[in-house]
N, C-alpha and C positions, 0 to 999 in steps of 0.2 A: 504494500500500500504506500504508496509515491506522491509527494508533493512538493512544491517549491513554495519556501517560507514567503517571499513577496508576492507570490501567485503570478508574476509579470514571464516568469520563464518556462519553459515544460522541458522538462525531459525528454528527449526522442527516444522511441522503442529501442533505438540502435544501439545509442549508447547506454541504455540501463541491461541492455541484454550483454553487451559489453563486459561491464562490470561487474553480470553474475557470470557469465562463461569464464573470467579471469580471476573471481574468486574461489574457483572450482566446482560449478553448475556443470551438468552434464549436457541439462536443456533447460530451458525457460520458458514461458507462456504468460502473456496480458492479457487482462480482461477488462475494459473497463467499469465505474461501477454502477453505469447508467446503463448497461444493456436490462432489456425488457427479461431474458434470462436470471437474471440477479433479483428480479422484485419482490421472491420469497424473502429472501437474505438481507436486502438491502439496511433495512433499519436495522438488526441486530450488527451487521456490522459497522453502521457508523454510530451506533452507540458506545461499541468499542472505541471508535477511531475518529471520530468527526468529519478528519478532514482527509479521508478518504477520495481519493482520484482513483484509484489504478488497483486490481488483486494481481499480483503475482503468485503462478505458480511452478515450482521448481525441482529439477529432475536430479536425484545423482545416481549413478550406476550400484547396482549391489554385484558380487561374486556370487554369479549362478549357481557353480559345484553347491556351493555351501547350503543354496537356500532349498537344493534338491538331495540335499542327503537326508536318509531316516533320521541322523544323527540331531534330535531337537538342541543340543546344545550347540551345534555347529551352526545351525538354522539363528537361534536367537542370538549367538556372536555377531553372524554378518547383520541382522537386524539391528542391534545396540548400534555399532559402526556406523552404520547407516544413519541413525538419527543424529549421533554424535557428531557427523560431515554435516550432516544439513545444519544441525545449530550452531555450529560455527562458521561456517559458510554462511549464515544469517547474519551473523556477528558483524562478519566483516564486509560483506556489502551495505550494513546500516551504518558501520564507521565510515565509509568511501562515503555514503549520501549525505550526512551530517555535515563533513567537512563540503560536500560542496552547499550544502544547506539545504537542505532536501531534511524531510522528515517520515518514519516509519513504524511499521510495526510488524515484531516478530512473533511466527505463532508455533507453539512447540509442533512437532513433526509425529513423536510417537502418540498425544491423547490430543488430538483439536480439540473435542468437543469440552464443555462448559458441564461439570456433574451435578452443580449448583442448579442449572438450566439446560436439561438432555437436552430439549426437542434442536437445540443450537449445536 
């Protein structure tokens, strides 16, 4: 979720796709948050975030072997992994948007949902 603090600049796709492929994004995805798709969601997400322009969504690779072995410990290792790349990979693309003045929000990777408020 992307925006520019004076609201006078936008971000191009280009370069925010940039900056998660070089943080270690496998792949990336925009949405914005005015598509008519989004109207379920819309209000609980800018309750979170107000000032909601942009969802991003973000890909990293997992080690196949792993996640096809019986071996459920093998399984849940490349899984931990996995979330632990995404949260920092989060990290550091909201440090790179700060510094240019952009503002964000990260959302954990292993529980989205809200337990306070399933239906979210």
């Amino acid at each position: 979720m992307i925006m520019k603090k004076n609201n006078q600049v936008k971000l191009s796709s280009s370069r925010l796709r940039e900056i998660f492929l070089d943080a270690g994004a496998d792949d990336v995805g925009f949405v914005e948050i005015g598509r008519p798709a989004l109207k379920d969601s819309k209000e609980a997400i800018l309750e979170l975030f107000p000032d909601t322009k942009t969802l991003v969504s973000v890909v990293v690779s997992l080690n196949r072997p792993n996640l096809c072995t019986p071996a459920r410990n093998l399984t849940s290792y490349e899984l931990h992994n996995g979330q632990d790349v995404l949260g920092e990979l989060q990290w550091r693309v909201l440090r790179i948007l700060r510094k240019e003045g952009y503002s964000g929000l990260a959302l954990p990777s292993a529980f989205p949902m809200d337990m306070e408020q399933p239906s979210r």
